[in-house]
Backbone as numpy.savetxt, mean C-alpha at the origin, in Angstrom:
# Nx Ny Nz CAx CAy CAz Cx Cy Cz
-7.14 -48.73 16.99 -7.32 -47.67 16.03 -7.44 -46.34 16.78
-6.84 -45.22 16.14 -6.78 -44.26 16.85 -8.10 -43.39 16.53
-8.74 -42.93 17.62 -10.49 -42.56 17.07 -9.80 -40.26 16.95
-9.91 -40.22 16.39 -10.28 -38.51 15.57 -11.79 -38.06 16.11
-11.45 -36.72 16.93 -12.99 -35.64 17.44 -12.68 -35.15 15.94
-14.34 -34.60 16.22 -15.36 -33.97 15.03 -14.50 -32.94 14.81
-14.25 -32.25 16.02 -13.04 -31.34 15.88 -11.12 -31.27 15.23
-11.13 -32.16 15.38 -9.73 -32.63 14.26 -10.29 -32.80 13.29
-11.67 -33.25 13.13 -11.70 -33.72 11.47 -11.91 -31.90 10.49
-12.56 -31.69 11.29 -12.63 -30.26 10.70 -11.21 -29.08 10.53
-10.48 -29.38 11.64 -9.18 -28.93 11.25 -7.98 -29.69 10.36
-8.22 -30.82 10.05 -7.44 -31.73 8.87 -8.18 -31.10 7.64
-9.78 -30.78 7.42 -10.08 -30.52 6.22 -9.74 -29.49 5.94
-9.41 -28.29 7.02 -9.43 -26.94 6.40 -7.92 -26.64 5.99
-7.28 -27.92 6.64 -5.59 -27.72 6.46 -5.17 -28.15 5.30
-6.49 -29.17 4.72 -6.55 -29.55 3.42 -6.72 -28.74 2.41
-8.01 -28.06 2.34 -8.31 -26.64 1.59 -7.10 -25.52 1.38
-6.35 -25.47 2.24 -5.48 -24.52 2.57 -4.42 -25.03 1.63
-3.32 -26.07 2.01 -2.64 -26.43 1.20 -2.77 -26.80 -0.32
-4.04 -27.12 -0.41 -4.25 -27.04 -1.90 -4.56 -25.85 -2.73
-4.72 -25.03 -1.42 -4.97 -23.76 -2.68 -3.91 -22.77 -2.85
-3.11 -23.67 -1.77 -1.41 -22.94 -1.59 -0.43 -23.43 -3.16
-0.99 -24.80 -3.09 -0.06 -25.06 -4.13 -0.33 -24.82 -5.50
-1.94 -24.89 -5.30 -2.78 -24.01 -6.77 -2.21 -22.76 -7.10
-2.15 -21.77 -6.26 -1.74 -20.53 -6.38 -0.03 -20.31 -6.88
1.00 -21.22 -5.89 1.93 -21.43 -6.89 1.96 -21.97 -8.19
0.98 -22.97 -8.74 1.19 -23.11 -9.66 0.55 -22.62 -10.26
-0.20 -21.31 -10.25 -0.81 -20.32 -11.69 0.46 -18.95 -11.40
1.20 -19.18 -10.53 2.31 -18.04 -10.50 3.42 -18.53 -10.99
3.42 -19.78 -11.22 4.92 -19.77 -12.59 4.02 -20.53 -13.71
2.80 -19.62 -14.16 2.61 -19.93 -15.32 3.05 -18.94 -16.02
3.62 -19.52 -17.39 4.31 -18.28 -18.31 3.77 -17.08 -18.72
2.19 -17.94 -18.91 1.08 -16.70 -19.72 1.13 -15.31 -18.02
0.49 -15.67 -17.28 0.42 -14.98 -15.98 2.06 -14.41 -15.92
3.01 -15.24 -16.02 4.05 -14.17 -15.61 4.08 -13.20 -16.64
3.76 -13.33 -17.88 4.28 -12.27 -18.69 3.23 -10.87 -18.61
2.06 -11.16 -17.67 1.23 -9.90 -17.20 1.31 -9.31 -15.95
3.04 -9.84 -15.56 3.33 -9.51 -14.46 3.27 -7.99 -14.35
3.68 -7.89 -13.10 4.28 -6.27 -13.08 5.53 -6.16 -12.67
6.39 -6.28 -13.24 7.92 -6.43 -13.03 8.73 -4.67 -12.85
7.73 -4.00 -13.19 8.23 -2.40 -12.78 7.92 -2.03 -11.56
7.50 -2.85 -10.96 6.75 -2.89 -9.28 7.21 -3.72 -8.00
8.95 -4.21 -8.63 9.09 -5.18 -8.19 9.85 -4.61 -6.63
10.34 -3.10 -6.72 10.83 -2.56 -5.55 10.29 -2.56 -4.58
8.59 -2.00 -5.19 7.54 -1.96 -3.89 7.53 -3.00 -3.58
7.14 -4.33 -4.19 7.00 -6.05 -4.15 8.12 -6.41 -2.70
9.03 -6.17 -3.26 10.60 -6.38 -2.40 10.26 -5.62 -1.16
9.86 -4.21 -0.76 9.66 -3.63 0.25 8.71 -4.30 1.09
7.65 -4.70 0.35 6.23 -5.34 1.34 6.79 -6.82 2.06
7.32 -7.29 1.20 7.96 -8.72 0.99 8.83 -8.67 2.48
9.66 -7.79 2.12 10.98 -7.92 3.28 10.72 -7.00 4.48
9.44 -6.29 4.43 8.78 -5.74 5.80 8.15 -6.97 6.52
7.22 -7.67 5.96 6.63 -9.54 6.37 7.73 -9.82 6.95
9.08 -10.08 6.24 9.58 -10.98 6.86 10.45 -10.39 8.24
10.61 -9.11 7.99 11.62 -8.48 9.32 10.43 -8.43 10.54
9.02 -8.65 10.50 7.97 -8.39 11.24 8.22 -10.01 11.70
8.35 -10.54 11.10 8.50 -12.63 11.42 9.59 -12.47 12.16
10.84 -11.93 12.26 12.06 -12.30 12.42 12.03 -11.62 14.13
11.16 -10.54 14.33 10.79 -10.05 15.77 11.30 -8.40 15.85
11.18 -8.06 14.77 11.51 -6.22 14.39 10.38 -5.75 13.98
9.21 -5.51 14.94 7.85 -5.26 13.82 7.41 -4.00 13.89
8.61 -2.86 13.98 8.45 -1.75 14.25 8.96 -1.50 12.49
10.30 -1.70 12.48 11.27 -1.33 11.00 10.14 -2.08 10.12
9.62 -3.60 10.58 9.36 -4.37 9.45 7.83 -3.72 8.83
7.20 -2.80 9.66 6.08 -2.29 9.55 6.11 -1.29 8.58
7.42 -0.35 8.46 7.99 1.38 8.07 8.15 0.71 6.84
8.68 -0.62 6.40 9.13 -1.29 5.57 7.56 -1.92 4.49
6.84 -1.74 5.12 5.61 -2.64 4.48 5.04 -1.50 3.89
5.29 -0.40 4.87 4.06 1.09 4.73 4.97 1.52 3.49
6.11 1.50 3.04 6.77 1.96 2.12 6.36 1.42 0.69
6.36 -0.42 0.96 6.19 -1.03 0.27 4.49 -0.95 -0.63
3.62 -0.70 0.26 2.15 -0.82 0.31 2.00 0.49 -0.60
3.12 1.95 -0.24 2.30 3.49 -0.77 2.95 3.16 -2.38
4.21 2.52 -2.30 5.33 2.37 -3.64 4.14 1.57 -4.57
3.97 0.64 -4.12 3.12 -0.79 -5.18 1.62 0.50 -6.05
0.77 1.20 -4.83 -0.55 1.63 -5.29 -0.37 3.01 -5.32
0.66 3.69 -5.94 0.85 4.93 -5.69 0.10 5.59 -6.94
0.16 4.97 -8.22 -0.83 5.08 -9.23 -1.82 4.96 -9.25
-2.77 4.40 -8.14 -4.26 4.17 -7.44 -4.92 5.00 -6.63
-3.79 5.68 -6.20 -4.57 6.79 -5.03 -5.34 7.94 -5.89
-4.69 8.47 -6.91 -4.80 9.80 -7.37 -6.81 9.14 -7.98
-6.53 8.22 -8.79 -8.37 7.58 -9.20 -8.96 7.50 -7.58
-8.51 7.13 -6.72 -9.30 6.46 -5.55 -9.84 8.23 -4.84
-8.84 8.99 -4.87 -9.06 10.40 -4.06 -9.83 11.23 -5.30
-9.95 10.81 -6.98 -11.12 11.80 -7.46 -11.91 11.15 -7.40
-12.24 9.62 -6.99 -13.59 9.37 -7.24 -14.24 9.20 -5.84
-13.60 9.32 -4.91 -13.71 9.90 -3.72 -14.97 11.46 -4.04
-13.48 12.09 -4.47 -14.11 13.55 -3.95 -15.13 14.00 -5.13
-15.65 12.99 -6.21 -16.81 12.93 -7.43 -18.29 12.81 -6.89
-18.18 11.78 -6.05 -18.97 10.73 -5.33 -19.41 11.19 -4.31
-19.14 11.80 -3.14 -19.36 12.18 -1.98 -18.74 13.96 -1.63
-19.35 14.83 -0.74 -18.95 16.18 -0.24 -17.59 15.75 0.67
-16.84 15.27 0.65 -16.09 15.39 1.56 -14.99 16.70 1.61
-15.19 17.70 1.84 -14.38 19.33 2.14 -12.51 19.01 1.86
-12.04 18.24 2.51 -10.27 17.86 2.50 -10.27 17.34 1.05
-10.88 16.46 0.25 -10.39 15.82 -1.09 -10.99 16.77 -2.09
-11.76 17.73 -2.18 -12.23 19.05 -3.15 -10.66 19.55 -3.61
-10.50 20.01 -4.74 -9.75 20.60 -5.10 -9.49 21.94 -4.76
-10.84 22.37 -4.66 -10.97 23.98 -3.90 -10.56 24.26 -2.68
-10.76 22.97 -1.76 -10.38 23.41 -0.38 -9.28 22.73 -0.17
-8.38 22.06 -1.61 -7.09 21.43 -1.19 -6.46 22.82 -1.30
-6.59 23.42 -2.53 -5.85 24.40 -3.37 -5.86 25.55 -2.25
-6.86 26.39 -1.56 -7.21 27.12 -0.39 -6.13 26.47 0.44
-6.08 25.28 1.53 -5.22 24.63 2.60 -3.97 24.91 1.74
-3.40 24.82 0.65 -1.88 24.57 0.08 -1.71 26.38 0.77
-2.54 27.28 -0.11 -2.05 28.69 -0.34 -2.15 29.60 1.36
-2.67 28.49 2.09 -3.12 29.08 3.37 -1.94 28.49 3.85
-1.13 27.26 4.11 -0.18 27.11 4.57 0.96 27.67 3.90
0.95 27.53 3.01 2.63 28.22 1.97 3.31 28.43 3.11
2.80 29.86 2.92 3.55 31.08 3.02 4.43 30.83 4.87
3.36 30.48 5.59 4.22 29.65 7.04 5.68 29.02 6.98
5.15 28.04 5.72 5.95 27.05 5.61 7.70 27.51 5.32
6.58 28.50 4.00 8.41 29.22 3.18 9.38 29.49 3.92
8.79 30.36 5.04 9.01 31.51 5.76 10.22 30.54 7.04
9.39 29.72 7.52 10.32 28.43 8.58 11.38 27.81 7.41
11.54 27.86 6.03 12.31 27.38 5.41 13.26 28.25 4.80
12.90 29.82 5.32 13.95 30.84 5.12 13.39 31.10 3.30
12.65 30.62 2.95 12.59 31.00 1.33 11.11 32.13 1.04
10.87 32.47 0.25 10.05 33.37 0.17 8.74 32.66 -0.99
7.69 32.91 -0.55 6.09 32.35 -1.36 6.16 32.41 -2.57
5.98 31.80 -3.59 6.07 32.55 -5.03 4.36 32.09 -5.35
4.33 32.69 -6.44 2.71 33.44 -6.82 1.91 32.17 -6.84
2.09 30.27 -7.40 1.18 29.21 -7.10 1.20 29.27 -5.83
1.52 29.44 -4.63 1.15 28.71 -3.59 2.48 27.79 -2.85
4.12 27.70 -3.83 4.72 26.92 -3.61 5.88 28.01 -3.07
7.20 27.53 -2.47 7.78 28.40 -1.88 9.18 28.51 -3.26
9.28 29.05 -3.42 10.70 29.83 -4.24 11.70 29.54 -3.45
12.74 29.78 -4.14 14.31 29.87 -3.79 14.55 30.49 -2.87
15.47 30.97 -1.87 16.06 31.66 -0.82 16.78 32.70 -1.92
């Protein structure tokens, strides 16, 4: 009989745990009710994160990274704007204030216009050439 350390037994169980909650998880993801609360308008970002993983597997983990960061800002891009006011609600932090965003925009403009050949217009944003 082949004798098993304490140590295999503990890595058979956790390989156990694992696969079962692998296949649990597929099977509440082709449930109908769950798919139909999918987010299927999200599926670009989905695809971006998705196919950054896998170009990072394949041994490109530079592209597959640019590919995830795309994927990651695309998926929660509707999350940031709640996450940065309740940020700047919650705590003094000077950069997420509206006052000292709005100040930094009107303090850079005009630099900016100017390297872009266009001229400042009265918000803070640069106008036409």
């Amino acid at each position: 009989m082949i004798s098993i350390s304490e140590g295999q037994k503990i890595g058979v169980g956790i390989t156990g745990f694992g696969v079962f909650f692998i296949l649990f998880g597929i099977l509440l993801y082709f449930d109908s009710v769950l798919l139909a609360f999918g987010n299927r308008h999200k599926l670009k970002g989905t695809s971006f994160f998705l196919g950054g993983v896998a170009i990072v597997l394949l041994r490109w983990p530079l592209l597959g990274m640019l590919l995830e960061t795309y994927g990651f800002f695309s998926l929660f891009k509707g999350f940031f704007p709640v996450a940065f006011g309740f940020l700047s609600n919650s705590s003094n932090i000077p950069f997420l204030s509206a006052d000292e965003l709005t100040g930094f925009l009107a303090a850079t403009a005009p630099p900016l216009c100017h390297l872009l050949g266009r001229t400042p217009g009265k918000s803070g944003t640069c106008g036409e050439s």
